[in-house]
C-alpha positions in Angstrom: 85.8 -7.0 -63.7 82.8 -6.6 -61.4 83.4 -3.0 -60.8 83.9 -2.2 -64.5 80.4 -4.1 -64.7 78.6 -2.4 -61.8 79.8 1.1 -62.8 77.8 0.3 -66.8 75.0 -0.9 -65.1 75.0 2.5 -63.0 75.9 4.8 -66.0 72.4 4.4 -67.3 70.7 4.6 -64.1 72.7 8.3 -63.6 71.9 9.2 -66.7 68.0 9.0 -66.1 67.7 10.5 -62.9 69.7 13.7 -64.6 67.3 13.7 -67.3 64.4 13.6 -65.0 65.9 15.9 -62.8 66.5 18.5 -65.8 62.6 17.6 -67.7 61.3 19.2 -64.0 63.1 22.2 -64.3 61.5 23.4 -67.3 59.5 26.6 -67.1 57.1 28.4 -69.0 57.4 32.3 -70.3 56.4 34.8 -72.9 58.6 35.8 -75.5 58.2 39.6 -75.1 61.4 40.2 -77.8 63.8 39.2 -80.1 66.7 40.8 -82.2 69.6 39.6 -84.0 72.8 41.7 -83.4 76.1 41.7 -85.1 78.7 43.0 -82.7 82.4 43.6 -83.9 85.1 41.4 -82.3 88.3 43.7 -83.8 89.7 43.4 -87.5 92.0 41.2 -89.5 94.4 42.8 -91.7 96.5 40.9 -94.3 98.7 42.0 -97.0 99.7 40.9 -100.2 102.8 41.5 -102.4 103.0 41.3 -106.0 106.7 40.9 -107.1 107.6 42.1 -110.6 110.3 41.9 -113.1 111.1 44.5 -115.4 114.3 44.9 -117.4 116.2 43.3 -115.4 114.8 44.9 -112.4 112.9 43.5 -109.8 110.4 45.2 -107.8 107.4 44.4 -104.8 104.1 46.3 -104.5 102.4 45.6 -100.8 98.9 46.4 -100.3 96.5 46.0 -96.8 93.2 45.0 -97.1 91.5 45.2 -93.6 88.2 43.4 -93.1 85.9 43.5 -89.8 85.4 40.4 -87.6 81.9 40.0 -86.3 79.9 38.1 -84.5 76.2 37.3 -84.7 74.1 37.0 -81.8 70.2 36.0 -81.4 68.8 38.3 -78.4 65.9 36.7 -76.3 63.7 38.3 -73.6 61.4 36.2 -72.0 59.2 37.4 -68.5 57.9 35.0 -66.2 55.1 36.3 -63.2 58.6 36.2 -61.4 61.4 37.2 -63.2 62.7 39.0 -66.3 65.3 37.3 -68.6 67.3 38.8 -71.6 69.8 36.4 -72.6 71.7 36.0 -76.0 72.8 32.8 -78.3 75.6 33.1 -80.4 75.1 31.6 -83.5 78.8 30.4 -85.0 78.1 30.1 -88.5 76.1 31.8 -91.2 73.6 29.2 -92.0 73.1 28.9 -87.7 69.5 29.5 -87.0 68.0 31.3 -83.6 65.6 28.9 -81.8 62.2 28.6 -83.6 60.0 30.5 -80.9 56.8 32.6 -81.7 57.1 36.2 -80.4 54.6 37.0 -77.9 53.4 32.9 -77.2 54.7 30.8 -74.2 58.1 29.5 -74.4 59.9 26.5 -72.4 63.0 27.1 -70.7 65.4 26.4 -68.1 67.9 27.9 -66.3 71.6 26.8 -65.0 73.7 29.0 -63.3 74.7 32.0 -66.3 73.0 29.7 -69.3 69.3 29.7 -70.5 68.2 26.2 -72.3 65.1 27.6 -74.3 63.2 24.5 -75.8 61.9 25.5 -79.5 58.7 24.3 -81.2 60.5 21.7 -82.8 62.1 20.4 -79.8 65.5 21.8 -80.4 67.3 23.1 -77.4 69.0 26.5 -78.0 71.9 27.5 -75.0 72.2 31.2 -74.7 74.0 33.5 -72.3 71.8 35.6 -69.3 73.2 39.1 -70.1 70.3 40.5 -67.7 67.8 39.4 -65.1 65.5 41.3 -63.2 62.2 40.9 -61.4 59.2 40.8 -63.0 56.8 44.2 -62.5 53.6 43.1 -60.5 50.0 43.2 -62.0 
């Protein structure tokens, strides 16, 4: 019983020390792009029979009707004085919107390992994919 109570007392505790750690990690860069692409993932092909009887006779008529799988993907680059990020967020649905960001002003980020947390002006986080990184030309 105590250690069910000590370990709900220390849940919080852990919980705002990795939101603390995380609100320090935010960075600032420019929104130099963005473009929404619609990449093909393969097809789906399904068939339909109509079945018919006619004098007595019966008879099927198959047809194929192929349609394109795609996905849609939101496409970010954002330099830093450092470094260079183009990274993409897939959005699953059709009525999924990119991250409301402002092309050429500052955007927030942050990075963790592969995935970059973009913070939008209305304070919606957006995780996307690094497809790219490179270093930042100097001035």
């Amino acid at each position: 019983m105590r250690r069910t109570r000590f370990a709900v007392a220390l849940l919080p505790a852990l919980l705002l020390t990795t939101t603390l750690a995380l609100a320090n990690a935010w960075q600032t860069g420019k929104l130099l792009d963005t473009e929404r692409q619609e990449v093909k993932e393969g097809s789906t092909t399904t068939y339909n029979t109509d079945s018919h009887s006619k004098n007595g006779r019966y008879s099927e008529n198959t047809t194929a009707h192929k349609t394109d799988n795609t996905d849609t993907y939101q496409v970010y680059t954002i330099q830093t004085p450092a470094r260079t990020y183009i990274a993409r967020e897939k959005l699953n649905f059709p009525w999924s919107k990119p991250a409301n960001i402002t092309l050429g002003e500052d955007v927030k980020f942050t990075v963790q390992g592969n995935r970059l947390i973009i913070l939008d002006e209305d304070q919606k986080q957006h995780k996307a994919t690094i497809v790219k990184a490179s270093v930042s030309p100097s001035n």
